[in-house]
C-alpha positions in Angstrom: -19.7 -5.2 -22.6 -20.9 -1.5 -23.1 -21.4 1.0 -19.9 -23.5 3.9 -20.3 -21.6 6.6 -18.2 -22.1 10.8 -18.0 -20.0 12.5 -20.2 -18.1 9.6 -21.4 -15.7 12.0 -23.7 -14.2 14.6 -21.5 -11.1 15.7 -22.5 -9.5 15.0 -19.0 -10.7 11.3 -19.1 -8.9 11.1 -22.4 -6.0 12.6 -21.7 -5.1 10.4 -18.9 -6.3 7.2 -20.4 -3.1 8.8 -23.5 -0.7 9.4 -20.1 -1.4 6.0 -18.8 -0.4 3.9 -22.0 2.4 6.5 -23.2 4.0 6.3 -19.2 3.5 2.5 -19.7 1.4 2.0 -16.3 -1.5 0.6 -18.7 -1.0 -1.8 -22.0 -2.8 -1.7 -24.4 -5.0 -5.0 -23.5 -6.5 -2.7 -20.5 -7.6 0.1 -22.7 -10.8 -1.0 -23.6 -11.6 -1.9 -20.0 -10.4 1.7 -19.0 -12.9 3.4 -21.6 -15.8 1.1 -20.4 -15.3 1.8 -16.6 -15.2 5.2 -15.9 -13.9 6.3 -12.2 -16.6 8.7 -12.0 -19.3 6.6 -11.8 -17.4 5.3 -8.6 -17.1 8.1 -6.6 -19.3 10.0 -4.3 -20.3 13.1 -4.6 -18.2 14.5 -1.5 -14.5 13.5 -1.9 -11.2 14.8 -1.0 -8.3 14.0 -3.4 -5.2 14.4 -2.4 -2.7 16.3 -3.8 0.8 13.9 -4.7 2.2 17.4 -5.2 1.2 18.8 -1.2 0.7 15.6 0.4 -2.6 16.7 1.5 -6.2 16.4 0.9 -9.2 18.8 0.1 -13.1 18.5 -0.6 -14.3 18.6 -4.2 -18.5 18.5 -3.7 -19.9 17.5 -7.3 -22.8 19.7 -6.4 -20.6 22.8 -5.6 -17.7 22.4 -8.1 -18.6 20.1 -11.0 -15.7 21.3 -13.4 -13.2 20.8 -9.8 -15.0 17.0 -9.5 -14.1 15.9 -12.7 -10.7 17.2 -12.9 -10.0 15.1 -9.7 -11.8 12.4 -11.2 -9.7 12.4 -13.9 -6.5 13.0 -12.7 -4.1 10.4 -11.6 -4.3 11.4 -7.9 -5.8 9.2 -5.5 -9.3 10.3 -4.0 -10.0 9.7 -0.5 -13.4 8.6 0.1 -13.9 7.8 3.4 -12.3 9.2 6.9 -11.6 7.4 10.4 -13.5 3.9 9.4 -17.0 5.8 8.7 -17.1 8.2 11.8 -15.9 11.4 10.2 -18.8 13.5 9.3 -18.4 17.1 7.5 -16.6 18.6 5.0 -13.1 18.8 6.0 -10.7 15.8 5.9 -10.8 13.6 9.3 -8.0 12.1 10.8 -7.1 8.9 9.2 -7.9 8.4 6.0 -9.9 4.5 5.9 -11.2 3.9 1.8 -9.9 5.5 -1.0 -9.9 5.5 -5.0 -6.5 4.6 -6.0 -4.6 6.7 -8.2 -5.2 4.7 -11.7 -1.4 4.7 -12.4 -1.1 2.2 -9.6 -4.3 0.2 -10.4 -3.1 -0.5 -13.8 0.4 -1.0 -13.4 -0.9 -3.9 -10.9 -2.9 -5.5 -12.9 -0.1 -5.7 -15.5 1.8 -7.7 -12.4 -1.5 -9.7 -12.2 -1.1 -11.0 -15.3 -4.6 -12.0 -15.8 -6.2 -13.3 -18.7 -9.9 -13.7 -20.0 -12.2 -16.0 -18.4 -9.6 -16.3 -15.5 -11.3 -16.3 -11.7 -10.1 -13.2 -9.2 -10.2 -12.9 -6.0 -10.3 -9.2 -5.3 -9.7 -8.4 -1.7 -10.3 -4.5 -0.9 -13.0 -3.8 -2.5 -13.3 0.1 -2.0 -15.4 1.8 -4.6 -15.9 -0.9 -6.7 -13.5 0.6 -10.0 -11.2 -2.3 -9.5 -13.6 -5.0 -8.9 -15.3 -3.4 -11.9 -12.2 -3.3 -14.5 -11.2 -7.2 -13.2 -15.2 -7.9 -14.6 -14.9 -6.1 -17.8 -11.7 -7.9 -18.6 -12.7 -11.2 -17.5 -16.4 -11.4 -17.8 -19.3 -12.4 -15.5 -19.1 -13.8 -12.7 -15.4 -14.4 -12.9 -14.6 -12.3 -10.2 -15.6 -11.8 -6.5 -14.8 -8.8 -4.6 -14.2 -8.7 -0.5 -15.0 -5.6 1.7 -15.1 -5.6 5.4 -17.0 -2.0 5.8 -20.6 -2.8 5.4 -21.7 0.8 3.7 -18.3 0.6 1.7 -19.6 -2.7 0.4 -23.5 -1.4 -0.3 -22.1 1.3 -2.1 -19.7 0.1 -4.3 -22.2 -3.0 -5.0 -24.7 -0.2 -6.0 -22.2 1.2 -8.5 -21.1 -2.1 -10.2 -24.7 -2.7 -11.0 -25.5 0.5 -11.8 -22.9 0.7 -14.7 -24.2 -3.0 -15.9 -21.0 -5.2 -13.9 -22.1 -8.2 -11.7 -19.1 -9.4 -10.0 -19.6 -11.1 -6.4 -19.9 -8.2 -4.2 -19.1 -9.7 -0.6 -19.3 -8.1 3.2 -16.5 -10.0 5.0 -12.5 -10.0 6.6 -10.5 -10.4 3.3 -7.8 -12.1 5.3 -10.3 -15.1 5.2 -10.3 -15.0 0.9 -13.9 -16.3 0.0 -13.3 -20.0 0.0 -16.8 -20.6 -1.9 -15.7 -19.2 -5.3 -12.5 -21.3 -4.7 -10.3 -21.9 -6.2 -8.9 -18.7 -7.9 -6.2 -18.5 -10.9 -5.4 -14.7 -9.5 -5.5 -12.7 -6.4 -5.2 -8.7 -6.0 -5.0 -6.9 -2.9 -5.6 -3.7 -3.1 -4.9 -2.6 0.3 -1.3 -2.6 2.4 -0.8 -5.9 4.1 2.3 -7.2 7.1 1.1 -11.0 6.5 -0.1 -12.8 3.3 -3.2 -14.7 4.9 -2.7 -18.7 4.2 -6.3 -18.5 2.8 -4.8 -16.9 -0.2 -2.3 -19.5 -0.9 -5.0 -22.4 0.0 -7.5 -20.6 -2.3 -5.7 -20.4 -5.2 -4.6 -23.0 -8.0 -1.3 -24.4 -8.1 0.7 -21.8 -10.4 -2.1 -19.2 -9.9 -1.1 -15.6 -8.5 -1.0 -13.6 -5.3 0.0 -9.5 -5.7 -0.3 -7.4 -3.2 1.2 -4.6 -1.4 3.4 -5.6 1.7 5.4 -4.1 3.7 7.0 -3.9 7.6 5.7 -2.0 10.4 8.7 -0.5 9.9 7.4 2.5 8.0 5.0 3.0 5.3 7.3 2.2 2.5 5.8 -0.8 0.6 6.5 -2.5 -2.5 4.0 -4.9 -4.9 4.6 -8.7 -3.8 4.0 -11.0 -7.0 3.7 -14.7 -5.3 3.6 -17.6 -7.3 1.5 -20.7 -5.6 3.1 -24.1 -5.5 2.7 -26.8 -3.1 1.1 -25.0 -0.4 3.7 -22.2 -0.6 3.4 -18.7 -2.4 7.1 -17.4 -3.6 8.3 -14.2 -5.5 10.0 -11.3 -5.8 9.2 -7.7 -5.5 7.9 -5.7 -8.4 7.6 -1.9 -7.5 7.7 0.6 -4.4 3.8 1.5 -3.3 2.1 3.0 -0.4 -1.8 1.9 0.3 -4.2 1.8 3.4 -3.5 -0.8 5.3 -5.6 -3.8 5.7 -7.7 -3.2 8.9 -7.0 -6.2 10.9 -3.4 -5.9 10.2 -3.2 -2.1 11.5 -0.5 -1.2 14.1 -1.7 0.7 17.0 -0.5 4.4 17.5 2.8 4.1 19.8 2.4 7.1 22.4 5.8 8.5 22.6 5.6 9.1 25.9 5.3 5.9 26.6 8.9 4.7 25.6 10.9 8.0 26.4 10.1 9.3 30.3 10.6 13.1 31.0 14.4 12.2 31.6 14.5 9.4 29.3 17.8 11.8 27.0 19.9 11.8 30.1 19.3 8.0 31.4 19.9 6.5 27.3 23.3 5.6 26.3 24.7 8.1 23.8 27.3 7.5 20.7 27.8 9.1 17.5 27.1 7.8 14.3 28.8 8.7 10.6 26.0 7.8 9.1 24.6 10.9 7.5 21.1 12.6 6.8 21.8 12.8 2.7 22.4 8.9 3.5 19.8 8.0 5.8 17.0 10.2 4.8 15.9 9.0 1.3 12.8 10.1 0.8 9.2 8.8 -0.1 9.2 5.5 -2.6 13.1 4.8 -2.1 14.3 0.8 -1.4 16.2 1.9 1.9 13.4 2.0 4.6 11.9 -0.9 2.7 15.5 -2.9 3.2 15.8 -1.3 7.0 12.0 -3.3 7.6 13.1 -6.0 6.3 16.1 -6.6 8.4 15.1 -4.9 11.5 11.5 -6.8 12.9 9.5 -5.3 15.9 10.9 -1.6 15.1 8.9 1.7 14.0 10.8 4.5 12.6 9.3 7.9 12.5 11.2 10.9 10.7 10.5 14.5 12.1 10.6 17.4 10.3 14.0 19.2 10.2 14.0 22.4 12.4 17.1 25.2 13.2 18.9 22.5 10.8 18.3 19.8 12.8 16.2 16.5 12.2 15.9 13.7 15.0 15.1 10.2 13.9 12.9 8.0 16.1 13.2 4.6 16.8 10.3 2.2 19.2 10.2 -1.2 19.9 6.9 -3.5 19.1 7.6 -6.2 22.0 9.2 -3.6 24.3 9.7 -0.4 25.7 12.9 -0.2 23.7 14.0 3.3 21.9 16.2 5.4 20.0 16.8 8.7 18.2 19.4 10.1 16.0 19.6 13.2 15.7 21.0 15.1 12.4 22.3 18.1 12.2 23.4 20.4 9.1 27.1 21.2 8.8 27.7 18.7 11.5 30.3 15.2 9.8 28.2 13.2 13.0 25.0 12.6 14.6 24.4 12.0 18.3 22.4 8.8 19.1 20.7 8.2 22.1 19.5 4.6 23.0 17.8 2.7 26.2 15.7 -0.3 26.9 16.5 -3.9 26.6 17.4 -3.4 22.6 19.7 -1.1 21.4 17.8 -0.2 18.4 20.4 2.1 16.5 22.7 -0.2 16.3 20.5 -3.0 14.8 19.8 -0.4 12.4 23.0 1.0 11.8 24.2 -2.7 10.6 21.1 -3.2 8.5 22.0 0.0 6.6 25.9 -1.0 6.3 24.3 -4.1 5.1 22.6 -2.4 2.0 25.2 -0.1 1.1 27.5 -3.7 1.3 24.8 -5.3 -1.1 25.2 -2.5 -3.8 22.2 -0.1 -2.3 19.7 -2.9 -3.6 16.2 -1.6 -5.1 12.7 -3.2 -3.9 13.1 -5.6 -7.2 16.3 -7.6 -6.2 13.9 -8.6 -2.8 11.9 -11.3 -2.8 9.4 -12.9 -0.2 8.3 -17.0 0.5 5.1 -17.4 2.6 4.9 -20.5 4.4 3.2 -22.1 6.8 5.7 -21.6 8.9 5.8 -18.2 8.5 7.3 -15.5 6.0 11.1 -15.3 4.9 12.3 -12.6 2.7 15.5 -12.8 0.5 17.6 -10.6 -1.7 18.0 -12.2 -5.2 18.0 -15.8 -3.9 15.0 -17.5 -1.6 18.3 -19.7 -0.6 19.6 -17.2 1.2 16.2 -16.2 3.3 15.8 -14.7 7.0 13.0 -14.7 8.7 10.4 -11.4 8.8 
């Protein structure tokens, strides 16, 4: 299949296309669908890449900064493309970012866990600008693959830009929780947005032995990892192949928790206090590390949210999702303990606290030696051994 793209040789687009295979994040089977769909022909001409290296995101307009629009289109940073679910209008980013280009390190490196093969049927669930849903076609041909988006204009636009570069996969408006049980049954399927429950369409909707992978995570924190699920008898089963971070699936979305609504204007002197030994080198890891993605997994119905250190000192929140529950550590430099303050029906801390002694007891496990089962009955994750599951 041959797509006619604008300046098809730039030395950016070839340089990361040499990164990607040398880093390993793309084998060499992808490479010809990486040289046929170019990224650029996928983004608009307003975009806002953000910057791995700031954690933050600024406007590249195509019409204004051509040479600054490819080199983000090129690069391996991801490329917000759309703010607050459509509302945002103007230059400057919005408030939450809602469709995105993903950085193409992490597209390929997931569809090496995807395992596909030619000819193979994909459900593609996410489907953003359409590079994705684009790649899967070139690789597998035709009408092998169907694409779900549940923004309307996402969807007319990325549809646009499939057929525009001469790809056809089924472009379809709808809640990819619900698969796309028409084009049933599918050997693979890819999520490329964050998810807190694999949908039992999926596992109905694809063959026994076929694949689920897809990012998953707690409401915990934003510290994902790539599920890989195998299908059999009615049950999807596998381990963990990779820290990730991705939007999050909009029906699956948690609801900002208003601080004020758990801790009252006296809430410090009403909690419980104690002291912990656990320290901030210990407990604050850092972005893409296994421990908040073990704390989720063993603490349900909690948020964490780490503040910025100031004066040397760095509280840690803690809220409860079926209460009013709370609790913060607080972290000081040069100090051997932190203070801990805790109220409401849970005491949140603690749960924690034993969830951490329970990964240092486990060897400090990575995101690989976890594993998930999806059931009807509901999801169970496991380190090493589904035998040994708890319920998440």
């Amino acid at each position: 299949m041959t797509v006619e793209t604008e300046q098809l040789d730039r030395p950016g687009r070839e340089e990361l296309g040499r990164v990607l295979l040398e880093t390993r994040s793309m084998t060499p089977d992808w490479a010809p669908a990486f040289a046929a769909v170019d990224r650029a022909l996928f983004l608009p001409d307003l975009m806002w890449p953000f910057s791995m290296e700031r954690q933050a995101s600024a406007p590249v307009d195509r019409a204004q900064d051509p040479d600054g629009w490819y080199a983000a289109a090129d690069s391996d940073d991801p490329v917000v493309t759309q703010w607050d679910d459509g509302r945002h209008t103007g230059r400057e980013p919005g408030r939450v970012a809602t469709s995105s280009s993903s950085a193409p390190s992490v597209v390929y490196s997931l569809f090496q866990d995807l395992a596909v093969d030619d000819d193979m049927r994909v459900l593609d669930v996410g489907t953003g600008t359409g590079e994705t849903a684009g790649a899967l076609t070139h690789r597998c041909g035709g009408r092998s693959v169907t694409t779900v988006e549940v923004d309307p204009a996402v969807s007319v636009r990325a549809r646009e830009r499939l057929y525009a570069a001469g790809l056809d996969p089924e472009v379809i408006v709808g809640d990819g929780r619900e698969g796309y049980a028409s084009n049933a049954p599918y050997d693979r399927v890819l999520a490329t947005v964050g998810l807190r429950e694999i949908p039992g369409a999926w596992i109905t909707q694809t063959r026994p032995g076929g694949l689920i992978v897809a990012p998953w995570g707690t409401h915990f924190s934003n510290a994902d990892a790539v599920a890989r699920l195998r299908v059999e008898g009615g049950q999807a089963s596998g381990h963990f192949t990779r820290p990730v971070e991705f939007m999050k699936l909009r029906a699956q979305r948690l609801p900002a928790r208003d601080h004020g609504d758990y801790v009252a204007t006296d809430g410090f002197e009403r909690a419980d206090t104690s002291t912990t030994a656990v320290t901030e080198a210990d407990f604050v890891r850092g972005r893409y590390t296994a421990l908040p993605f073990a704390l989720g997994l063993r603490v349900r119905d909690c948020v964490q949210a780490v503040a910025d250190k100031r004066d040397g000192a760095r509280p840690v929140w803690f809220y409860g999702l079926g209460d009013r529950s709370w609790a913060c550590v607080m972290f000081r430099e040069d100090h051997p303990e932190a203070r801990v303050w805790q109220a409401g029906p849970r005491r949140l801390w603690d749960d924690v606290e034993a969830a951490y002694r329970w990964w240092v007891s486990h060897d400090r496990p990575d995101h690989t030696r976890f594993g998930l089962t999806v059931t009807a009955e509901g999801q169970r994750a496991w380190l090493d051994d589904p035998a040994g599951s708890w319920a998440v």
